[in-house]
ZAMARGU-4260 file (C-alpha; in steps of 0.2 Angstrom, whole numbers, plus 5000, padded with zeros to 4 digits):
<rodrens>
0) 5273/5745/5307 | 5277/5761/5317 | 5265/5764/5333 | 5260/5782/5326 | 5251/5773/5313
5) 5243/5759/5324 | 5237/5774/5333 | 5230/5784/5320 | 5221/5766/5312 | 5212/5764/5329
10) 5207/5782/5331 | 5198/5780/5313 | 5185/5767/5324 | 5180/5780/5336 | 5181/5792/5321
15) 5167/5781/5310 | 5156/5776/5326 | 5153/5795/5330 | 5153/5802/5311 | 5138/5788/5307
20) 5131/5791/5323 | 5130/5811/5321 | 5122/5807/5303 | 5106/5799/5312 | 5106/5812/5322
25) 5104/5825/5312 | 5091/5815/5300 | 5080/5814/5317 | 5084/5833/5319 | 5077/5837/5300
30) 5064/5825/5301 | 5057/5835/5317 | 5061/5852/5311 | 5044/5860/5304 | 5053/5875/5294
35) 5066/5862/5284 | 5051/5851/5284 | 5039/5861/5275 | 5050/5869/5264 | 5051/5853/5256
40) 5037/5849/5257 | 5034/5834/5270 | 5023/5837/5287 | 5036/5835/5303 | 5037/5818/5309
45) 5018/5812/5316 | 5025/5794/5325 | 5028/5790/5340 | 5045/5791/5341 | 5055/5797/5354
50) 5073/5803/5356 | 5082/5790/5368 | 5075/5775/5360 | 5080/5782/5345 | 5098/5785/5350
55) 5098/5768/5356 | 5093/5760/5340 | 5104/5772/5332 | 5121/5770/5341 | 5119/5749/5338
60) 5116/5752/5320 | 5132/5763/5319 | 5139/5748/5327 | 5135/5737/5314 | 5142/5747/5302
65) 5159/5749/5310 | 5159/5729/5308 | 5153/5730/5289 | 5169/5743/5289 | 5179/5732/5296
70) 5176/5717/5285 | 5178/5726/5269 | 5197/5731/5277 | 5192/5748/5278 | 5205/5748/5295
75) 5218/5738/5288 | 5232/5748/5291 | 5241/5743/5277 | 5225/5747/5264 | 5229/5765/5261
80) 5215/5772/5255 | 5215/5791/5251 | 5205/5804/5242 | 5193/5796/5230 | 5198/5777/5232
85) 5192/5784/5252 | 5176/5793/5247 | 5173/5777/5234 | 5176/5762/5248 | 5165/5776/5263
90) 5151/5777/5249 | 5151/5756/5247 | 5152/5751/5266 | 5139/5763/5269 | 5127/5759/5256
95) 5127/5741/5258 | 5122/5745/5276 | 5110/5757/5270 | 5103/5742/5257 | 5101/5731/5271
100) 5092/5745/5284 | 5079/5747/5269 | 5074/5730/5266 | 5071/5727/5289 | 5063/5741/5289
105) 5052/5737/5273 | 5047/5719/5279 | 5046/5723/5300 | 5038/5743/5299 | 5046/5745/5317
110) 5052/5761/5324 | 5064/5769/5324 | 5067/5762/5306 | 5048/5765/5300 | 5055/5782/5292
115) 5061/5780/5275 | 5068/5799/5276 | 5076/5797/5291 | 5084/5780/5284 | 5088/5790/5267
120) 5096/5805/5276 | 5106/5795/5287 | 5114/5787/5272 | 5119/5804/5266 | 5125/5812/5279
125) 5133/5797/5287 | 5145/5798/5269 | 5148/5815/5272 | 5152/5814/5289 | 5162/5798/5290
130) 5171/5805/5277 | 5174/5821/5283 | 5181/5813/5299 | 5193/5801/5291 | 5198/5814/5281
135) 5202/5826/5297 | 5213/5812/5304 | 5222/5811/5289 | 5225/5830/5289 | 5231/5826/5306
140) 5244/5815/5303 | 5251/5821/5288 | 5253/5837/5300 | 5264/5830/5312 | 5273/5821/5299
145) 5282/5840/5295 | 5287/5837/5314 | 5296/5818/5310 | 5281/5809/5321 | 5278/5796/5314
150) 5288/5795/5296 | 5296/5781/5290 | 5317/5783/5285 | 5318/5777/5267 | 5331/5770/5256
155) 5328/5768/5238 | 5339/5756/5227 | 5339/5756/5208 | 5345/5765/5194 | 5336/5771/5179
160) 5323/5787/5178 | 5309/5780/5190 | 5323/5781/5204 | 5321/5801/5202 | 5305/5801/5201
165) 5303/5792/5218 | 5317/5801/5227 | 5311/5816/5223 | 5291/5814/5229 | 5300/5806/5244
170) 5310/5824/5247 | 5296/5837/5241 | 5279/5829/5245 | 5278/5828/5265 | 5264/5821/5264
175) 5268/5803/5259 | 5277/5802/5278 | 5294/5797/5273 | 5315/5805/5275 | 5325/5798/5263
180) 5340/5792/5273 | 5348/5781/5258 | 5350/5779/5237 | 5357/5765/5232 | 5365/5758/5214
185) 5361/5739/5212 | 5379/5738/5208 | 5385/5743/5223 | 5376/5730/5234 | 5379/5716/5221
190) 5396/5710/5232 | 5389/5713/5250 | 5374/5722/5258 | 5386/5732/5270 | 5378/5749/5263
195) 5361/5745/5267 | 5368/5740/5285 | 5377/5755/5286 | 5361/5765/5282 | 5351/5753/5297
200) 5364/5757/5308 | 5368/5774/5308 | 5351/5784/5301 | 5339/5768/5305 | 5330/5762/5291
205) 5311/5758/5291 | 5307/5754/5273 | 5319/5748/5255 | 5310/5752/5237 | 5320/5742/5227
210) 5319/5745/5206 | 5322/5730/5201 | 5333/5725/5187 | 5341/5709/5198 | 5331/5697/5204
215) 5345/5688/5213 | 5348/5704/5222 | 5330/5705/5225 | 5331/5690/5234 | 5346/5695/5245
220) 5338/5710/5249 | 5322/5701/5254 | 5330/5693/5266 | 5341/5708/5272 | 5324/5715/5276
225) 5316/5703/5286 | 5329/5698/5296 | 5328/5717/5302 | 5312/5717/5301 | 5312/5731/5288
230) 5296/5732/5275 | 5301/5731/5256 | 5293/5734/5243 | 5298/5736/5224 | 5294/5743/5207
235) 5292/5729/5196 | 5301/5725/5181 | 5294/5721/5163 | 5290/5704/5165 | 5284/5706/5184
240) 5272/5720/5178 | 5264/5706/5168 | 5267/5693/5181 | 5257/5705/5192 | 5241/5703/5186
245) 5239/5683/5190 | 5223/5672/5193 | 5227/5655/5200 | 5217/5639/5195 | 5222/5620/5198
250) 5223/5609/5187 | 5225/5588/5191 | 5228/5597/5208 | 5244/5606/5202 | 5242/5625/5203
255) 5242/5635/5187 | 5242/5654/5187 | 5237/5662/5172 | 5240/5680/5166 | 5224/5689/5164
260) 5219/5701/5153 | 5215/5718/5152 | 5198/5723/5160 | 5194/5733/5144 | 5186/5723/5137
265) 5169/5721/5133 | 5159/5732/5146 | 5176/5738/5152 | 5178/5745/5134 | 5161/5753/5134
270) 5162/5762/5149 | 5177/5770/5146 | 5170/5775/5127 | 5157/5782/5136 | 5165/5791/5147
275) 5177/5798/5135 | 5163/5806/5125 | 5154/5814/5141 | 5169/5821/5146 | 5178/5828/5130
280) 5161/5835/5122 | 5160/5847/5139 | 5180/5849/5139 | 5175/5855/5121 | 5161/5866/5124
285) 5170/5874/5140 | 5187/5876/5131 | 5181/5885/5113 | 5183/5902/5119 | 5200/5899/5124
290) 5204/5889/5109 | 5197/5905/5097 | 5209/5916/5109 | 5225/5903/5103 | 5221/5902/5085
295) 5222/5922/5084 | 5238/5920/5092 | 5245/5909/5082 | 5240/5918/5066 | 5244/5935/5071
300) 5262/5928/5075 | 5267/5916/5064 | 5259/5915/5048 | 5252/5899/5044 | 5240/5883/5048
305) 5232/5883/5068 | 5233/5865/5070 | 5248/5853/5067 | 5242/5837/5061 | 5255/5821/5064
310) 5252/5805/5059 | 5252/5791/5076 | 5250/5774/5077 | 5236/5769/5088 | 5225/5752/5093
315) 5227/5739/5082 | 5241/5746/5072 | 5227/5760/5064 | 5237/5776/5060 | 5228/5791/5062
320) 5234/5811/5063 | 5235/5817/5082 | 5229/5835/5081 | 5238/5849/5091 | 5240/5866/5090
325) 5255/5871/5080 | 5270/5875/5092 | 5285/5876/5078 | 5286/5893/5067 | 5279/5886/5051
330) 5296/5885/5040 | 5302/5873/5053 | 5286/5862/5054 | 5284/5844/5046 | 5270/5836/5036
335) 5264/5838/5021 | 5256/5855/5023 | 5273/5862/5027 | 5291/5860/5021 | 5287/5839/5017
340) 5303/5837/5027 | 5309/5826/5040 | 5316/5833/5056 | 5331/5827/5055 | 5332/5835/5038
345) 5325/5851/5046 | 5339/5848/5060 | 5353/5845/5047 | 5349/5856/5032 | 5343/5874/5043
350) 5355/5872/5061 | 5368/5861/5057 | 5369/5851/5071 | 5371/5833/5073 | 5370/5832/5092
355) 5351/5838/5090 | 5350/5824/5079 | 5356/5812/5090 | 5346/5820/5103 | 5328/5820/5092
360) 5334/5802/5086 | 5334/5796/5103 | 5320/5805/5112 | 5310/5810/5098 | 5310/5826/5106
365) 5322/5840/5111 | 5323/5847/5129 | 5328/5865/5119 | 5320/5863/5102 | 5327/5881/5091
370) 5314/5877/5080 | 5299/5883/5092 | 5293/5897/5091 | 5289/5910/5106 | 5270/5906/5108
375) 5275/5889/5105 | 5287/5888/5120 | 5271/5895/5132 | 5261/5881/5125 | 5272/5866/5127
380) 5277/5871/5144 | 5258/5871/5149 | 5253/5857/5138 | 5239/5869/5130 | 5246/5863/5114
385) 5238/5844/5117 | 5220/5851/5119 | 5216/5849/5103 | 5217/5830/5106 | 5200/5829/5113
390) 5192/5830/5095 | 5205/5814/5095 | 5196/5808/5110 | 5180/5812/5103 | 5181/5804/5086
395) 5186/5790/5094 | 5205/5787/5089 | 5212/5792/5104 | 5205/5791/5123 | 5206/5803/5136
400) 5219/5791/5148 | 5232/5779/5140 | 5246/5773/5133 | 5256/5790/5123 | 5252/5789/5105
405) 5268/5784/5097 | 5277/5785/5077 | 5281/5772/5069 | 5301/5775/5073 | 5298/5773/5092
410) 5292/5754/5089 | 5310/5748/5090 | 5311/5754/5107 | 5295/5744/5114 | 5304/5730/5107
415) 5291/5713/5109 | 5278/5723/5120 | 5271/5732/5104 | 5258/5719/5104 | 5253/5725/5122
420) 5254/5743/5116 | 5239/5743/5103 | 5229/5732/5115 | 5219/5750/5118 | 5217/5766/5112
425) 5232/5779/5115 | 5228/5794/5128 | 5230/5812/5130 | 5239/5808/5150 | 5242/5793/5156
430) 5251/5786/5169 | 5270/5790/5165 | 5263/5809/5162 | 5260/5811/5180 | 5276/5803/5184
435) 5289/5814/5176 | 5283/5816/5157 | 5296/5819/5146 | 5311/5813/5160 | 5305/5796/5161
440) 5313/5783/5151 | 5304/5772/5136 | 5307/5756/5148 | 5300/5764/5164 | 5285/5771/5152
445) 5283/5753/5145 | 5284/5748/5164 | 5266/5759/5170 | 5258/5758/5152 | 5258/5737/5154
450) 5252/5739/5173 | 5238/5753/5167 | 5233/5742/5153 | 5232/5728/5165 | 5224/5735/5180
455) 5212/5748/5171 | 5196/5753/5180 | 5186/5767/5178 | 5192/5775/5196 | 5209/5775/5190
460) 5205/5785/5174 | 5199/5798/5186 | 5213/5799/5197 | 5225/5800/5182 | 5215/5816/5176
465) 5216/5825/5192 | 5232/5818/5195 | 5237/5828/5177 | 5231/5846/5183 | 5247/5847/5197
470) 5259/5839/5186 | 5256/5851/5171 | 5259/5864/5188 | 5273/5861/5190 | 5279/5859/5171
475) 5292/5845/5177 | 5298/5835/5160 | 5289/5849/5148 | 5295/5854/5133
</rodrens>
């Protein structure tokens, strides 16, 4: 670990002590203010209570905190938390705290804690605050990251569409505090690990992601990285994304792991039902003006229906029709409200062209489809045309994050992780969306659906959802 980030990790203590501290402070300041006091309607502060003691008591309670923080491994510096897994794990530590301040000062009635608004204010603001702060020093260090302070040299080593993926968020997003100094094929360090030497020794080398496809090599270049006290980490393979998700038990004292299930299930299925319907009834009632404004368009340019209706295969094997708004000019459209044909019939019979055959065969999509029409080609690119899904979401066939909804000719290509597939509803984004979309393979989207399916939670929903807006931006892997 680099001392840059040893140094940012222990100015987050200070950072927490002072942000919890000011958050007192400023609850004793309200709490003592006649005009904020009457304004909502509580006389100023009538006990005895003065300043210093206050601070006192104050600053030890800050303290205590800043132990509570680091029990829950809110300073590991390996734990990076960031954005709303920050705001979530700030919002916990504080609140336990805060739980534990309310039942002393319920049972002793002492100052300073005898005020339940200063105690409910501090909570507050101490959230804010320490947030805020964290958030500050964060801002700091990705700053003088764009100086080289502090980043760490990466190589990456693999060879299939996750590789891209990763090299290029290593190049473009500065943020993340890495120079890629290497790219590897697996092949060529199957013989000798002389490249990854090379790398050390001429560029240095501070971290290896490794794809992995060879677990022998995986092995090797374990060990590579500890003897030079390099970190590795890897994306896991099919199997490993599986193997990921383990609970050991013993049994007759010999350990067992076992491969647990998703967490949706039961109330993990609920709540996400739940939140699907809060979320797409407003997505619904916010979006119908813009949908009336695409249906004109549509109409007055290509004479036909609004929506395309195709038929997807969702939980449990249930097909169902995925609505969209239509993209393709209408003589080139499938289903049975159009021509009745196939595409590949459409491709053969009106363009003549086997290698967009091929091309639709094996990505059941076409990266310049002629049979678009010019509204259609706006739409794709900025995934309007999907809106429509969220009556999907809202009838209950589809949810808002999952797996992508497939046809029955893409089941080949998930091979014997179908089953794992129809374990939950299909989603409008998803994980592989955000990573890529249409430029990432069927294994690598089998990869992050299994690892979403496994290691599902509510907070991870959300972060796939925001994580959406930027990647529709930038319109990478849309067409």
């Amino acid at each position: 670990m680099k001392k840059s980030e040893l140094i940012f990790g222990i100015m987050r203590i200070p950072g927490d002590f002072l942000a919890i501290l000011a958050g007192f402070l400023f609850a004793f300041w309200l709490r003592n203010a006649e005009a904020f006091s009457s304004t909502i309607g509580i006389t100023p502060l009538k006990l005895n209570l003065q300043f210093i003691p206050f601070l006192k008591s104050a600053a030890l309670i800050s303290l205590i905190w800043i132990a509570a923080f680091l029990l829950l491994g809110l300073y590991n510096p390996k734990v990076k938390k960031r954005g709303l897994d920050l705001l979530w794990w700030v919002f916990i530590s504080i609140s336990l705290g805060a739980m534990a301040l309310f039942t002393i000062s319920f049972l002793l009635k002492e100052e300073p804690l005898s005020s339940r608004f200063i105690l409910i204010f501090a909570w507050v603001f101490s959230i804010a605050f320490v947030f805020l702060t964290r958030y500050f020093i964060l801002y700091f260090q990705r700053f003088v990251y764009k100086y080289g302070i502090g980043v760490y040299r990466l190589a990456i080593v693999g060879q299939n569409g996750i590789l891209d993926v990763l090299k290029n968020e290593a190049q473009e997003n500065k943020n993340l505090g890495y120079i890629l100094v290497g790219n590897l094929k697996e092949e060529d360090l199957k013989e000798s690990l002389a490249g990854l030497g090379e790398i050390k020794s001429k560029k240095g080398l501070d971290e290896i992601i490794h794809i992995v496809s060879d677990e022998k090599l995986a092995s090797k270049i374990i060990d590579f990285c500890e003897e030079n006290r390099v970190r590795y980490r890897f994306v896991p393979n099919t199997f490993q994304s599986h193997s990921i998700n383990l609970e050991a038990t013993e049994i007759a004292n010999i350990p067992v792991l076992e491969v647990k299930k998703t967490p949706l299930d039961g109330w993990g299925r609920i709540t996400k039902r739940l939140f699907d319907l809060a979320v797409s009834f407003l997505l619904l009632l916010l979006l119908l003006p813009l949908f009336l404004v695409i249906a004109i368009t549509i109409k007055l340019t290509d004479r036909g229906p609004v929506f395309y209706k195709h038929k997807r295969i969702g939980r449990d094997k249930k097909e169902f029709y995925v609505f969209k708004f239509r993209s393709m000019k209408a003589k080139y459209s499938t289903g049975e409200e159009f021509s009745g044909k196939s595409d590949e019939e459409i491709l053969t019979t009106e363009f003549g062209d086997t290698k967009l055959v091929e091309e639709f065969k094996k990505n059941q999509k076409l990266k310049n489809d002629p049979r678009v029409s010019t509204v259609g080609k706006f739409l794709r690119k900025t995934s309007i045309d999907e809106l429509p899904q969220l009556f999907n979401v809202f009838q209950g066939n589809m949810s808002l994050v999952g797996p992508r909804p497939v046809v029955e000719d893409e089941l080949e290509k998930y091979g014997d992780h179908q089953y794992h597939l129809f374990e939950i509803k299909p989603g409008i984004t998803g994980m592989w969306q955000t990573s890529g979309r249409s430029e990432v393979s069927y294994e690598d989207r089998i990869r992050m659906d299994l690892f979403y399916i496994e290691n599902w939670s509510l907070l991870l929903d959300i972060k796939i959802i925001l994580k959406t807006i930027p990647a529709i931006l930038r319109k990478r892997g849309a067409y």
